[in-house]
PyMOL Python script that loads the backbone (N, CA, C, O; Angstrom):
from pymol import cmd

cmd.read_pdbstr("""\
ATOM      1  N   UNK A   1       0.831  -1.200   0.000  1.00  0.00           N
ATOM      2  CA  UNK A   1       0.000   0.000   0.000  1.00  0.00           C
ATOM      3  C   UNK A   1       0.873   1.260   0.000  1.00  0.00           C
ATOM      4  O   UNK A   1       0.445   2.293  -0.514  1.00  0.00           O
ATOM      5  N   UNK A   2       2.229   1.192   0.631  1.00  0.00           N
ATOM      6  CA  UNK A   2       2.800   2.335   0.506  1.00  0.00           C
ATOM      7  C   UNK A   2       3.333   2.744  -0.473  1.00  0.00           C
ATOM      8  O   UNK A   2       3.611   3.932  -0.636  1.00  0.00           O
ATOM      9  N   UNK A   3       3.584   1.774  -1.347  1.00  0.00           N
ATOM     10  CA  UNK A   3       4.032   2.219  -2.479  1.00  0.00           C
ATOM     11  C   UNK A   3       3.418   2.518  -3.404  1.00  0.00           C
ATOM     12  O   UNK A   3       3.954   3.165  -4.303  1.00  0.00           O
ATOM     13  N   UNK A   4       1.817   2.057  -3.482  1.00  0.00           N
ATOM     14  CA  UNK A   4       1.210   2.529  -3.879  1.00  0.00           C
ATOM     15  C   UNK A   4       0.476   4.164  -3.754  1.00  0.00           C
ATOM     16  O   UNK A   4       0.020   4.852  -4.668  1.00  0.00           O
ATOM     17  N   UNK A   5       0.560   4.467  -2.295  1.00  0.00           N
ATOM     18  CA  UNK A   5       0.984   6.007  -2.018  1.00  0.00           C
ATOM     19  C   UNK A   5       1.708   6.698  -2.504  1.00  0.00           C
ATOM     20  O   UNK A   5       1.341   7.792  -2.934  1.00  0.00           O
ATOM     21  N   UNK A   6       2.651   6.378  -2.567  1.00  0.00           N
ATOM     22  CA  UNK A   6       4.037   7.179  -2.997  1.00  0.00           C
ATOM     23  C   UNK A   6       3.970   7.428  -4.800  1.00  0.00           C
ATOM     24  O   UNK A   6       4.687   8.322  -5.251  1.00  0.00           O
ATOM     25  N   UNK A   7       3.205   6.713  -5.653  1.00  0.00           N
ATOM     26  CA  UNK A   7       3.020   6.234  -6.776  1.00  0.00           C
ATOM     27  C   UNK A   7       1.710   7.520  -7.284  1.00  0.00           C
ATOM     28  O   UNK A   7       1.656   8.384  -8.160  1.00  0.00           O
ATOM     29  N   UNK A   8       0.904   7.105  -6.322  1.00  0.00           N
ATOM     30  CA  UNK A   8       0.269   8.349  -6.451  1.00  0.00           C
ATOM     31  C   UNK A   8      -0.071   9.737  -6.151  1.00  0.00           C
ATOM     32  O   UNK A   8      -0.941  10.486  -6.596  1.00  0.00           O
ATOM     33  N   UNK A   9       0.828   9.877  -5.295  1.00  0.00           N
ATOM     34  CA  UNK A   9       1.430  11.574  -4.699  1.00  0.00           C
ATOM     35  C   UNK A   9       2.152  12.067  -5.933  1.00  0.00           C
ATOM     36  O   UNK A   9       2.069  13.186  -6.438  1.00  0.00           O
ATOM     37  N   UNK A  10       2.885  11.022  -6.335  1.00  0.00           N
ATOM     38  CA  UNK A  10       3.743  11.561  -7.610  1.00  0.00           C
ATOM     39  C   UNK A  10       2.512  11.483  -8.673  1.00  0.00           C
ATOM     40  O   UNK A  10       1.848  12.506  -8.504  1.00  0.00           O
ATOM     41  N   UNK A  11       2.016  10.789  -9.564  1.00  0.00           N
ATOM     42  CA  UNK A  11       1.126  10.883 -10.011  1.00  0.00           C
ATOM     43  C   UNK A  11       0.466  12.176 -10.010  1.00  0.00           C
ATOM     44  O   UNK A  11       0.333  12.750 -11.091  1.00  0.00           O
ATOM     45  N   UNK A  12       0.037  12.707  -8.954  1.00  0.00           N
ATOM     46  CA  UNK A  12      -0.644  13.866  -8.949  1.00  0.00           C
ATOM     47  C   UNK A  12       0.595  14.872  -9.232  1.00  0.00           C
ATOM     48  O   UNK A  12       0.478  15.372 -10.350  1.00  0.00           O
ATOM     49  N   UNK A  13       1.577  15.244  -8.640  1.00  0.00           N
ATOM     50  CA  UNK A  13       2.280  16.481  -9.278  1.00  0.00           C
ATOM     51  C   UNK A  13       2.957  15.799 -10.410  1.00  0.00           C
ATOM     52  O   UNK A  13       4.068  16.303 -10.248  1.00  0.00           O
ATOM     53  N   UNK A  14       3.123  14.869 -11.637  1.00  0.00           N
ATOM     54  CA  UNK A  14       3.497  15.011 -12.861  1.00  0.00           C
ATOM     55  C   UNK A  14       2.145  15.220 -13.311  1.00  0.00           C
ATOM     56  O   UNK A  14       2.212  15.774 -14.408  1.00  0.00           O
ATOM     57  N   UNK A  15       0.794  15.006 -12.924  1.00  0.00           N
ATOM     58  CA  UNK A  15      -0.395  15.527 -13.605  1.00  0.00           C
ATOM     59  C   UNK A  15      -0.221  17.094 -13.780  1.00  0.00           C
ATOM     60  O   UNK A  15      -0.116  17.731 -14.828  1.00  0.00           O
ATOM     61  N   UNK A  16      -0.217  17.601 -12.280  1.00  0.00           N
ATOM     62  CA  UNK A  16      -0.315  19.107 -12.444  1.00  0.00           C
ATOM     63  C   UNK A  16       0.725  19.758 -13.296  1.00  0.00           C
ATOM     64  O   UNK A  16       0.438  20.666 -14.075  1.00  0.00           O
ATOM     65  N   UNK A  17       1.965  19.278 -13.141  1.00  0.00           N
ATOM     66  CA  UNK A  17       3.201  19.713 -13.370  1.00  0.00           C
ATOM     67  C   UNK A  17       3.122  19.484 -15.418  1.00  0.00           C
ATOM     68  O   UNK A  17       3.917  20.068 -16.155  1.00  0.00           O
ATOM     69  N   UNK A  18       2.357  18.835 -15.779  1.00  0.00           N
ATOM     70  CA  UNK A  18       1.966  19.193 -17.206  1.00  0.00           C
ATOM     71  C   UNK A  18       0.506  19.982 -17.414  1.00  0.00           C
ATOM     72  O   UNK A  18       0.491  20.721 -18.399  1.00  0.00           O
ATOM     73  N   UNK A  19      -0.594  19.936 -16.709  1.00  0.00           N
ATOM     74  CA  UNK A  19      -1.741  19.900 -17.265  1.00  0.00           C
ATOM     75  C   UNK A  19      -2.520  21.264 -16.365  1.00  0.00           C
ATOM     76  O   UNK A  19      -3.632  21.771 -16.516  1.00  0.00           O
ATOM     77  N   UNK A  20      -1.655  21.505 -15.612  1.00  0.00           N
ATOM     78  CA  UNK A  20      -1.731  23.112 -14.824  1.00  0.00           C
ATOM     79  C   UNK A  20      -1.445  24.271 -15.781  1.00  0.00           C
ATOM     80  O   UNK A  20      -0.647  24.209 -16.716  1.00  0.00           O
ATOM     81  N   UNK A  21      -2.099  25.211 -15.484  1.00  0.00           N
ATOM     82  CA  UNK A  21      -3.318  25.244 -14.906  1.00  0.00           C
ATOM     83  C   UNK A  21      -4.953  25.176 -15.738  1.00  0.00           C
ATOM     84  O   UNK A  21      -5.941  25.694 -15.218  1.00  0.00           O
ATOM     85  N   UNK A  22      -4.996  24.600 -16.810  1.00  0.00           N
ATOM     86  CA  UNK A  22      -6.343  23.960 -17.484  1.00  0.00           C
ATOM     87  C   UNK A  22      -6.615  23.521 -16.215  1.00  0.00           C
ATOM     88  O   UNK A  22      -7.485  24.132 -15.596  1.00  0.00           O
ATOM     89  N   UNK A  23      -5.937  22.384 -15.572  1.00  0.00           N
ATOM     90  CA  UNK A  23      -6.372  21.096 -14.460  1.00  0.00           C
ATOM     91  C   UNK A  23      -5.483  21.106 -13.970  1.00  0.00           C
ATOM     92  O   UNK A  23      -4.317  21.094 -14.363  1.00  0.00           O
ATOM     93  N   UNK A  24      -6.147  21.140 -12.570  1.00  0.00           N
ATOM     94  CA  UNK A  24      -5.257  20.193 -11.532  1.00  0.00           C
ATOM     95  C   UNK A  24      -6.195  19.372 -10.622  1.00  0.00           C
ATOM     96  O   UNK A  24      -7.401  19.466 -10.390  1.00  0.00           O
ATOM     97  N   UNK A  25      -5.284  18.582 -10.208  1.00  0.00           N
ATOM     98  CA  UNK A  25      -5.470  17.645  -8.911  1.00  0.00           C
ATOM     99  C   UNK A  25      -5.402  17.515  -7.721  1.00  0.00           C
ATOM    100  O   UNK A  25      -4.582  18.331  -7.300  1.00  0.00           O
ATOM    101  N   UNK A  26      -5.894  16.826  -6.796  1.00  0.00           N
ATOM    102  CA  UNK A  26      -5.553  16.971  -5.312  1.00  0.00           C
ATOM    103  C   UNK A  26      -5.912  16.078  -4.842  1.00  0.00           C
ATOM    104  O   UNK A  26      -7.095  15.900  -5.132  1.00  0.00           O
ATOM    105  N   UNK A  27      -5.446  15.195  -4.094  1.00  0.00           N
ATOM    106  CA  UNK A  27      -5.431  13.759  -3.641  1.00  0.00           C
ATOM    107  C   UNK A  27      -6.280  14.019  -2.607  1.00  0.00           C
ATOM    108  O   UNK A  27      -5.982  14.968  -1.881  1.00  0.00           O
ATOM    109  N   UNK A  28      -7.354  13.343  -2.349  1.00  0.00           N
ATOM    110  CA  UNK A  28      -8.708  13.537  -1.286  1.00  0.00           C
ATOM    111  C   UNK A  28      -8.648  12.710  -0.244  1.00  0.00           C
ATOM    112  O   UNK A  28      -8.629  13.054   0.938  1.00  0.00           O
ATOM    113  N   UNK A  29      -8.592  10.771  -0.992  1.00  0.00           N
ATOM    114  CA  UNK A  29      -8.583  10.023  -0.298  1.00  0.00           C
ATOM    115  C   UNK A  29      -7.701   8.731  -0.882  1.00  0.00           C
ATOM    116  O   UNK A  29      -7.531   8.928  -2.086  1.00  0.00           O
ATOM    117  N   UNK A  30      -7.162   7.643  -0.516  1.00  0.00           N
ATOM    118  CA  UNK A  30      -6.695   6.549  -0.418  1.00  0.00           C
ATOM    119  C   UNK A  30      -7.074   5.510   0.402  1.00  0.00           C
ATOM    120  O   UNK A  30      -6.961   5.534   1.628  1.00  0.00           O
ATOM    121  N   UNK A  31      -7.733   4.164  -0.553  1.00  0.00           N
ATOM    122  CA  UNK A  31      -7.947   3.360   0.299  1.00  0.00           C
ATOM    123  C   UNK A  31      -7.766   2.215  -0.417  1.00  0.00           C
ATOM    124  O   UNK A  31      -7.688   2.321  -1.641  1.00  0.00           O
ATOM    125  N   UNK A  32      -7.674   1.017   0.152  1.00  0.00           N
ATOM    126  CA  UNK A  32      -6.822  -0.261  -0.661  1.00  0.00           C
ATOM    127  C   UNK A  32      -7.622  -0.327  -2.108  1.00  0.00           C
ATOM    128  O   UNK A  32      -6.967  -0.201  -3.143  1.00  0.00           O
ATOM    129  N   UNK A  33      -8.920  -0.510  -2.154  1.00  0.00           N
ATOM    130  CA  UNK A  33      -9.649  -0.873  -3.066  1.00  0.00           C
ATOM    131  C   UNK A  33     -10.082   0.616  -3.834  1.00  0.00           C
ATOM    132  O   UNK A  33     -10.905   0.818  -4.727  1.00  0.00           O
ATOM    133  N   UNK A  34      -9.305   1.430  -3.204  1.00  0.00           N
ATOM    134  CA  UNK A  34      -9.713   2.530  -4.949  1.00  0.00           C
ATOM    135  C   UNK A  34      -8.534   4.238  -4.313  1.00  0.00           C
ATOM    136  O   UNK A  34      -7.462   4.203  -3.708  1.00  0.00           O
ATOM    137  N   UNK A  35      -9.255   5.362  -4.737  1.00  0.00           N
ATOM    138  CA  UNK A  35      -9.078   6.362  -4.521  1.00  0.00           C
ATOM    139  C   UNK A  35      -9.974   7.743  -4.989  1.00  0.00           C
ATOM    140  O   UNK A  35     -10.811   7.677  -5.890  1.00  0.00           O
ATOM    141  N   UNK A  36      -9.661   9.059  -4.212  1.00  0.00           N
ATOM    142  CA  UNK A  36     -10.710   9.728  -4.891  1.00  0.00           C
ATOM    143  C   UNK A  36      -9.668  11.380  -5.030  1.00  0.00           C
ATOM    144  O   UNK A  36      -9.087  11.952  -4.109  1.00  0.00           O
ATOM    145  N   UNK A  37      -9.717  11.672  -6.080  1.00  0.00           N
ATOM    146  CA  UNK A  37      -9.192  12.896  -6.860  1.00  0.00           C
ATOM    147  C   UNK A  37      -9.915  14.011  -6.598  1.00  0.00           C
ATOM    148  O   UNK A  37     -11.097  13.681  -6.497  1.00  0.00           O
ATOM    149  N   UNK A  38      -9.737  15.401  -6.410  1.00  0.00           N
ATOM    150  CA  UNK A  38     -10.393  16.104  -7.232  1.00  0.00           C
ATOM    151  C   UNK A  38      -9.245  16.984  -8.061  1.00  0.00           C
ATOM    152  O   UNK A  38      -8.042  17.230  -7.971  1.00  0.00           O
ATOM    153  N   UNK A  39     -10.607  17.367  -9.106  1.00  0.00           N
ATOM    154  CA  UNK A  39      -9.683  17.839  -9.749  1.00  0.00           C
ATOM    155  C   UNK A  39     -10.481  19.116 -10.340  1.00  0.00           C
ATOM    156  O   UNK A  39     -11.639  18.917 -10.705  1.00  0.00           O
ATOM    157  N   UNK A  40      -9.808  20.713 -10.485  1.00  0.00           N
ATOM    158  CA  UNK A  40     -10.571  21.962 -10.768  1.00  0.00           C
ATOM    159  C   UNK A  40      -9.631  22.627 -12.042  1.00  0.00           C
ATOM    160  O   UNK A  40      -8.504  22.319 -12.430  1.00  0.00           O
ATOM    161  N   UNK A  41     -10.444  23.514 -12.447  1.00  0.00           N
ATOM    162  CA  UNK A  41      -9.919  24.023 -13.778  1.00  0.00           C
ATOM    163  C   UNK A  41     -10.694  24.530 -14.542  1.00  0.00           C
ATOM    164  O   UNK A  41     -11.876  24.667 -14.227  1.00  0.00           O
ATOM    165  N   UNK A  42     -10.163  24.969 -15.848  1.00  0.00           N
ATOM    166  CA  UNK A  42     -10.794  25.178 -16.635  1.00  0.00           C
ATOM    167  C   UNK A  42     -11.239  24.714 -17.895  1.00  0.00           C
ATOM    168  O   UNK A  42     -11.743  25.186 -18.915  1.00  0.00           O
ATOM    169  N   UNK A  43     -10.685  23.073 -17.236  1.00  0.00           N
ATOM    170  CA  UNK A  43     -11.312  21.723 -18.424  1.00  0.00           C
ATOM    171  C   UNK A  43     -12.731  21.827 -18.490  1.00  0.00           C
ATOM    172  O   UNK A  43     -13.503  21.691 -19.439  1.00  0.00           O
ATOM    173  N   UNK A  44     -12.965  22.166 -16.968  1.00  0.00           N
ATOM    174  CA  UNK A  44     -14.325  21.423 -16.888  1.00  0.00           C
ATOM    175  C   UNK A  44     -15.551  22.225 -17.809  1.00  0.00           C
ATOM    176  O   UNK A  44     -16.708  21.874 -18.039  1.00  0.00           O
ATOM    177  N   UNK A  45     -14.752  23.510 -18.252  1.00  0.00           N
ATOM    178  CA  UNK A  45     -16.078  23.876 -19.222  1.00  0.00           C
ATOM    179  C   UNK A  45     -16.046  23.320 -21.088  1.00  0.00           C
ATOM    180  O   UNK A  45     -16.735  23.776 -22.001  1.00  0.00           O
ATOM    181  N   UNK A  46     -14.819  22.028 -21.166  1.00  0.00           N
ATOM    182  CA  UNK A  46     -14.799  21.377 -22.072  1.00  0.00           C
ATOM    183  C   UNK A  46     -15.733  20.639 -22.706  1.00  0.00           C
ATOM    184  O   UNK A  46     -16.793  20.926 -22.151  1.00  0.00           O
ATOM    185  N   UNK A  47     -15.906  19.964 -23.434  1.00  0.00           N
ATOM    186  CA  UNK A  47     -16.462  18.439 -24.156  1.00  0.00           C
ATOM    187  C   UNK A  47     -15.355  17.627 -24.092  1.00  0.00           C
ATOM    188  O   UNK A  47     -15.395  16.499 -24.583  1.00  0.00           O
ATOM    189  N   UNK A  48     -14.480  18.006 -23.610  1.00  0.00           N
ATOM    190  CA  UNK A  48     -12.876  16.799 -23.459  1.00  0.00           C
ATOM    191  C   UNK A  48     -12.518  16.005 -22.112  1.00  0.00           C
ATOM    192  O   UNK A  48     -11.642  15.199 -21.798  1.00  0.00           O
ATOM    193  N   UNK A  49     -13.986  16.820 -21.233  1.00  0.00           N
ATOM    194  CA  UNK A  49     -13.729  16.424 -19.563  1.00  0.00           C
ATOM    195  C   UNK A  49     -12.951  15.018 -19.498  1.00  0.00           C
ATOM    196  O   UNK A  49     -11.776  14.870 -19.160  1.00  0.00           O
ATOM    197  N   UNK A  50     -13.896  13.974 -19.910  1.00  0.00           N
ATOM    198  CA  UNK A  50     -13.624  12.564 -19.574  1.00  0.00           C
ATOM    199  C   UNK A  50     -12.203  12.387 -19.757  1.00  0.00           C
ATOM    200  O   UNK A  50     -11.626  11.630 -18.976  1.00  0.00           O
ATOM    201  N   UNK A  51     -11.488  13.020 -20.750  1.00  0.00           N
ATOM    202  CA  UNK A  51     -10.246  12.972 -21.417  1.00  0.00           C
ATOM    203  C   UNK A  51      -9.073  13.533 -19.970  1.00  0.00           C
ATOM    204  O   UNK A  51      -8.114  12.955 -19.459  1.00  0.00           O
ATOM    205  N   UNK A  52      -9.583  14.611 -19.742  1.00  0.00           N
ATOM    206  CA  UNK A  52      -8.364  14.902 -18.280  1.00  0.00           C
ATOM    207  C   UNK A  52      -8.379  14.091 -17.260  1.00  0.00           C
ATOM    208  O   UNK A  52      -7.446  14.133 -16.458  1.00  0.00           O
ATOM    209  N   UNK A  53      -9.620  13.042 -17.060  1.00  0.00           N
ATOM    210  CA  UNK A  53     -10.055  12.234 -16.033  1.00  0.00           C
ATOM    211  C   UNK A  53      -9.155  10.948 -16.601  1.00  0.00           C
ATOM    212  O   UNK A  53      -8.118  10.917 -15.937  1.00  0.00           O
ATOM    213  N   UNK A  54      -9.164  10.531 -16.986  1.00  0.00           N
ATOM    214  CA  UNK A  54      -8.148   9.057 -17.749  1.00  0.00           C
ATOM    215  C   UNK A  54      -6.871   9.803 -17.750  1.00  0.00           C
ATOM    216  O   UNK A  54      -5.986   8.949 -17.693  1.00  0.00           O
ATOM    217  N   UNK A  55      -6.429  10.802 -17.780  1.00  0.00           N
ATOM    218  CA  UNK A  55      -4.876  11.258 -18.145  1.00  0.00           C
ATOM    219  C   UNK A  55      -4.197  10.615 -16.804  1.00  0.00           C
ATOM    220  O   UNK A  55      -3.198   9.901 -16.734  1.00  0.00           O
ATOM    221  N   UNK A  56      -5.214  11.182 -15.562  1.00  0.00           N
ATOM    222  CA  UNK A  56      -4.510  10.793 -14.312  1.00  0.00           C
ATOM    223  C   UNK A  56      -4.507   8.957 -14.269  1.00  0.00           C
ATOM    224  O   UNK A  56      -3.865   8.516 -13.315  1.00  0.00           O
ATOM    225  N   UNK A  57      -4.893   8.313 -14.824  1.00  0.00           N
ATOM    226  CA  UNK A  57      -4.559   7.041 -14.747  1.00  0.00           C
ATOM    227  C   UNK A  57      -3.831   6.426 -15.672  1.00  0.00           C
ATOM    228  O   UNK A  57      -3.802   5.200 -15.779  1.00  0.00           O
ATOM    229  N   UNK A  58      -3.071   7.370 -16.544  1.00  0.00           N
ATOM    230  CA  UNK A  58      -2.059   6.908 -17.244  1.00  0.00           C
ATOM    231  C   UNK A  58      -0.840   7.704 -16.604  1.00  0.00           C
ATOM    232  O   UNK A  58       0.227   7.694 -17.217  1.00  0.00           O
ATOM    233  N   UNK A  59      -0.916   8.200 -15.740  1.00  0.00           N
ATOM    234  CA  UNK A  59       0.299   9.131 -15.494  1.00  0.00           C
ATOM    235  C   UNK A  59       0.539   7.861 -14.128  1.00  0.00           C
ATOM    236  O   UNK A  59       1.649   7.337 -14.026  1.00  0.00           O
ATOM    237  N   UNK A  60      -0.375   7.545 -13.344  1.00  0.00           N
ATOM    238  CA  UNK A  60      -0.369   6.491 -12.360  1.00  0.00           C
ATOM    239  C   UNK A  60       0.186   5.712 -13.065  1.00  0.00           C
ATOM    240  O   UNK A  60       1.411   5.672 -12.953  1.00  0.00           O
ATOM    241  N   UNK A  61      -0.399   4.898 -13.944  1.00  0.00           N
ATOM    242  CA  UNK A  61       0.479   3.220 -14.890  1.00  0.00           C
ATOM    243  C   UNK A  61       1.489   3.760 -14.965  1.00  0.00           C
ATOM    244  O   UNK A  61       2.213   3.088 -14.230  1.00  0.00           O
ATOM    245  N   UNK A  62       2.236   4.774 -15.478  1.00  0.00           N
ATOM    246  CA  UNK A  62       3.636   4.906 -15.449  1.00  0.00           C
ATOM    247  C   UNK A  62       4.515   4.746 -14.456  1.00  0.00           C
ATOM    248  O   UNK A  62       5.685   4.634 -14.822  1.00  0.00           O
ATOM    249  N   UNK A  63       4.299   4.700 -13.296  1.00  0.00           N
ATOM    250  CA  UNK A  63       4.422   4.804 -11.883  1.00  0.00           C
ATOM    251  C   UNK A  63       4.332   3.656 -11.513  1.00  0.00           C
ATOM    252  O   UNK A  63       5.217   3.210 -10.783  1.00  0.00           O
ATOM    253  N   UNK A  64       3.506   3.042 -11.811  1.00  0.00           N
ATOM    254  CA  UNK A  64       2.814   1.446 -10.923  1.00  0.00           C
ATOM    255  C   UNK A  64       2.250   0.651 -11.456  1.00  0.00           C
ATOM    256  O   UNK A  64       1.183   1.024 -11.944  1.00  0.00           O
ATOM    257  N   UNK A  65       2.585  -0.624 -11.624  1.00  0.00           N
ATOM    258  CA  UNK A  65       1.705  -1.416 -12.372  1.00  0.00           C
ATOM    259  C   UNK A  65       0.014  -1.847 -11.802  1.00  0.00           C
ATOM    260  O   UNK A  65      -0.301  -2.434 -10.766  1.00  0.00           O
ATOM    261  N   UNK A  66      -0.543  -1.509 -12.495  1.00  0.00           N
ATOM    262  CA  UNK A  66      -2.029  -1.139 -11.679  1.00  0.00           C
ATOM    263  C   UNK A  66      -3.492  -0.965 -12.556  1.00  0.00           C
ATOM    264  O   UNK A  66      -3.890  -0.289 -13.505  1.00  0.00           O
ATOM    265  N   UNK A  67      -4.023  -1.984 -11.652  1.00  0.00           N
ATOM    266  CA  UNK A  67      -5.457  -2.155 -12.770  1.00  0.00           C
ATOM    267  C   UNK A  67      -6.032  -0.589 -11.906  1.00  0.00           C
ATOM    268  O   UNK A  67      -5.827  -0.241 -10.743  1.00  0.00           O
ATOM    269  N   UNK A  68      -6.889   0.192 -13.144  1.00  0.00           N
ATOM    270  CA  UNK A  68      -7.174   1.208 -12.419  1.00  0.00           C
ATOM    271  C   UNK A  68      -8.768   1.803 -13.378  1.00  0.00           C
ATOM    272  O   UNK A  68      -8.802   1.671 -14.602  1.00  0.00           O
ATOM    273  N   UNK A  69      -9.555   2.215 -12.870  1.00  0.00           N
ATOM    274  CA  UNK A  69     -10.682   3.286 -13.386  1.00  0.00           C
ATOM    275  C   UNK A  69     -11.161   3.830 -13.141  1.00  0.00           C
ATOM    276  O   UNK A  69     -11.024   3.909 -11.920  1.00  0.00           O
ATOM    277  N   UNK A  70     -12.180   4.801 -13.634  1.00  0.00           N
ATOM    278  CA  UNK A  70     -13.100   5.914 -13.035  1.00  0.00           C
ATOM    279  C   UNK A  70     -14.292   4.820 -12.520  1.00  0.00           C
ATOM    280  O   UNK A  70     -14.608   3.790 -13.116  1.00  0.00           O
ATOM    281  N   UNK A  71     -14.857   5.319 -11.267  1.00  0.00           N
ATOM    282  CA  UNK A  71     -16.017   3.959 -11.111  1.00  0.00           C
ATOM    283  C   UNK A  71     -17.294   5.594 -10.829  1.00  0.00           C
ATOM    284  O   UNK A  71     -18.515   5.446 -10.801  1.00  0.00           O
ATOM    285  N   UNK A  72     -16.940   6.297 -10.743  1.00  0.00           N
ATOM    286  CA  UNK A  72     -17.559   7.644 -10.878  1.00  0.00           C
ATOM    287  C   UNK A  72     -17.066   8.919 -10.790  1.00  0.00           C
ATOM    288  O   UNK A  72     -15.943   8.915 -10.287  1.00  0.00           O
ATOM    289  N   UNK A  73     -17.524  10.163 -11.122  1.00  0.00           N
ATOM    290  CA  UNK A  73     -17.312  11.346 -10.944  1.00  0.00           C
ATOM    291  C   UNK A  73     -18.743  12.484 -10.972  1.00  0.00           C
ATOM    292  O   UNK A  73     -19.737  12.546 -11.695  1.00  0.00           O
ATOM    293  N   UNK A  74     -18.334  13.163  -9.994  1.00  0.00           N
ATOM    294  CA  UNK A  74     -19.287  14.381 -10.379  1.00  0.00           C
ATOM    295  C   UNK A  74     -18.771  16.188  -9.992  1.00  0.00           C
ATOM    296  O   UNK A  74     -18.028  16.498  -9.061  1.00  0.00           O
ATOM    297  N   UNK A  75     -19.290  16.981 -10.805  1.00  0.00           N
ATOM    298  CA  UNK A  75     -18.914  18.195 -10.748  1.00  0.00           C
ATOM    299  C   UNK A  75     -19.713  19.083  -9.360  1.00  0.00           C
ATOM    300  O   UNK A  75     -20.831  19.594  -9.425  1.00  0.00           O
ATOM    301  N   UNK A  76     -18.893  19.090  -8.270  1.00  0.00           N
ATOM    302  CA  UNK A  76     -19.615  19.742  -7.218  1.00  0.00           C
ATOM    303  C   UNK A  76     -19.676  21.004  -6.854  1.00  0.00           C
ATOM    304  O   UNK A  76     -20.082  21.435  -5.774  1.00  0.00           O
ATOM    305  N   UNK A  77     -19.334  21.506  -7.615  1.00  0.00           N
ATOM    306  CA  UNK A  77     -18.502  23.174  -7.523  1.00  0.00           C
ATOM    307  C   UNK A  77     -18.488  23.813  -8.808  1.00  0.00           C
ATOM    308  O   UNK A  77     -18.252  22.845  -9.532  1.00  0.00           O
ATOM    309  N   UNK A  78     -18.607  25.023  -9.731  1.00  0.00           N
ATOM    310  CA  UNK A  78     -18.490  24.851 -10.811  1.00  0.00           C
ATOM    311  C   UNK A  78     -17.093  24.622 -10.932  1.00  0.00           C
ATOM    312  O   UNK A  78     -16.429  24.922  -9.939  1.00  0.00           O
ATOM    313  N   UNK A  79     -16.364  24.063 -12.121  1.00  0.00           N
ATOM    314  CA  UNK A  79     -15.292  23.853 -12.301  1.00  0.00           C
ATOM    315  C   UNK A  79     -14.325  23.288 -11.392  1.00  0.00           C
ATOM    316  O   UNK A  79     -13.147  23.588 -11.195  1.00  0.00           O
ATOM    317  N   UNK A  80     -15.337  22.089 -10.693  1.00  0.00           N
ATOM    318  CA  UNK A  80     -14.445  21.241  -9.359  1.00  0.00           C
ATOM    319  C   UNK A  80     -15.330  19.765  -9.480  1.00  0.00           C
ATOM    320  O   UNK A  80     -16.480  19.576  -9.083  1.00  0.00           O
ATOM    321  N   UNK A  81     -14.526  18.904 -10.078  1.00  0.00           N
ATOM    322  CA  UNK A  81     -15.097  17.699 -10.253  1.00  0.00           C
ATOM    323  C   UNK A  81     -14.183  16.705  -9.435  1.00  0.00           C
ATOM    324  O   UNK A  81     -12.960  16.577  -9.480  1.00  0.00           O
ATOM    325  N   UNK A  82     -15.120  16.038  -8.677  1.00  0.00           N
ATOM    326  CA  UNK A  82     -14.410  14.531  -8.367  1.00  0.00           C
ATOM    327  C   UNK A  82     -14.414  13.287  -8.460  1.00  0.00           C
ATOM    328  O   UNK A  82     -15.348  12.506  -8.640  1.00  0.00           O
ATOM    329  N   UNK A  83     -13.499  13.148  -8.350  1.00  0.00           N
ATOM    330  CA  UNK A  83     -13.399  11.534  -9.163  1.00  0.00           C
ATOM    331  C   UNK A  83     -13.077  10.426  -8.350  1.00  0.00           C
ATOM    332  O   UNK A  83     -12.001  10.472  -7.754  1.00  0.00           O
ATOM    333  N   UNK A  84     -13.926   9.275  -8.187  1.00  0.00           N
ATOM    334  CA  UNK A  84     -13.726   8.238  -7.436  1.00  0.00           C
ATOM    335  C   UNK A  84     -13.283   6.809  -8.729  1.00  0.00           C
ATOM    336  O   UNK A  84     -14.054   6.314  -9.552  1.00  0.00           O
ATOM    337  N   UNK A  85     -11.709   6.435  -8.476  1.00  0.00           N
ATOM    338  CA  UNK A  85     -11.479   5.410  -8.667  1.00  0.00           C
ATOM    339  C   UNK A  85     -11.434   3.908  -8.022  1.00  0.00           C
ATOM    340  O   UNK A  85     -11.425   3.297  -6.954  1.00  0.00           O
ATOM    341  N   UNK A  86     -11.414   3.772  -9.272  1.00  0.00           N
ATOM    342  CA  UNK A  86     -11.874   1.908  -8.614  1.00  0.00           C
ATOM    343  C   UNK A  86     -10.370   1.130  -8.974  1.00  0.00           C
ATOM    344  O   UNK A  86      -9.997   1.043 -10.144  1.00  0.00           O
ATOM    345  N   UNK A  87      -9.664   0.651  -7.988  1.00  0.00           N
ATOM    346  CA  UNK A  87      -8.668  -0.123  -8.550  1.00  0.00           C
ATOM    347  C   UNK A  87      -8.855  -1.980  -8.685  1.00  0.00           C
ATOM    348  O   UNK A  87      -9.201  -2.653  -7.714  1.00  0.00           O
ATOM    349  N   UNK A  88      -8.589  -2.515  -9.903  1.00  0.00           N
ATOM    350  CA  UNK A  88      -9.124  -3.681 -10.097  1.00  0.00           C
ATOM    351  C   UNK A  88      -8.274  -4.891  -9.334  1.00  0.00           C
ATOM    352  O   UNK A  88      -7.118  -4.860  -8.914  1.00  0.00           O
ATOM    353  N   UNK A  89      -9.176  -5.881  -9.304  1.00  0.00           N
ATOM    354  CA  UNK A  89      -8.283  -7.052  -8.795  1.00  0.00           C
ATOM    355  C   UNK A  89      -7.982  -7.597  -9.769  1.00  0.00           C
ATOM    356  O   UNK A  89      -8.753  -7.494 -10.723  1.00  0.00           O
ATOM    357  N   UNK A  90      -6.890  -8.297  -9.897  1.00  0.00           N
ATOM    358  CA  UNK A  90      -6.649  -9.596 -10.654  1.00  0.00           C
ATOM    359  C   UNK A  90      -6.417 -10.913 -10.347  1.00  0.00           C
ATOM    360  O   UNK A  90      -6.259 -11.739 -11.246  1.00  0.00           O
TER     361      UNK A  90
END
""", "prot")
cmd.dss("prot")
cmd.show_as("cartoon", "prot")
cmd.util.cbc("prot")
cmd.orient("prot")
């Protein structure tokens, strides 16, 4: 699990550290079976949303080998969406 922490702390600043300030991220929660993002900007007045939401789980696979997905999101704020991932078993 810790390394899986560490995997995704980084994760989040190579997200921001390219995709700032359109989007950024902020690590909410961690828990064995998933995690939850948010993330604010000025994607969110896109048609490309879904597209910044998957970026952060390819910036994670680079990091960690890891079944990973969106299992939901919603916009609670204008231009503040969060995202609950689901990490898979195998």
């Amino acid at each position: 699990m810790k390394r899986l922490e560490e995997a995704v702390l980084k994760a989040v600043d190579e997200y921001n550290k390219y995709r700032s300030p359109e989007a950024r991220a902020r690590l909410i929660e961690i828990r064995e079976d998933g995690l939850t993002i948010d993330f604010e900007g000025i994607f969110c007045q896109t048609c490309g949303v879904y597209d910044y939401l998957e970026d952060f789980i390819y910036e994670l696979q680079r990091l960690v080998d890891v079944g990973i997905e969106i299992l939901n999101f919603k916009e609670y704020e204008p231009g503040k969406i969060r995202v609950v991932y689901c990490l898979k078993k195998d």
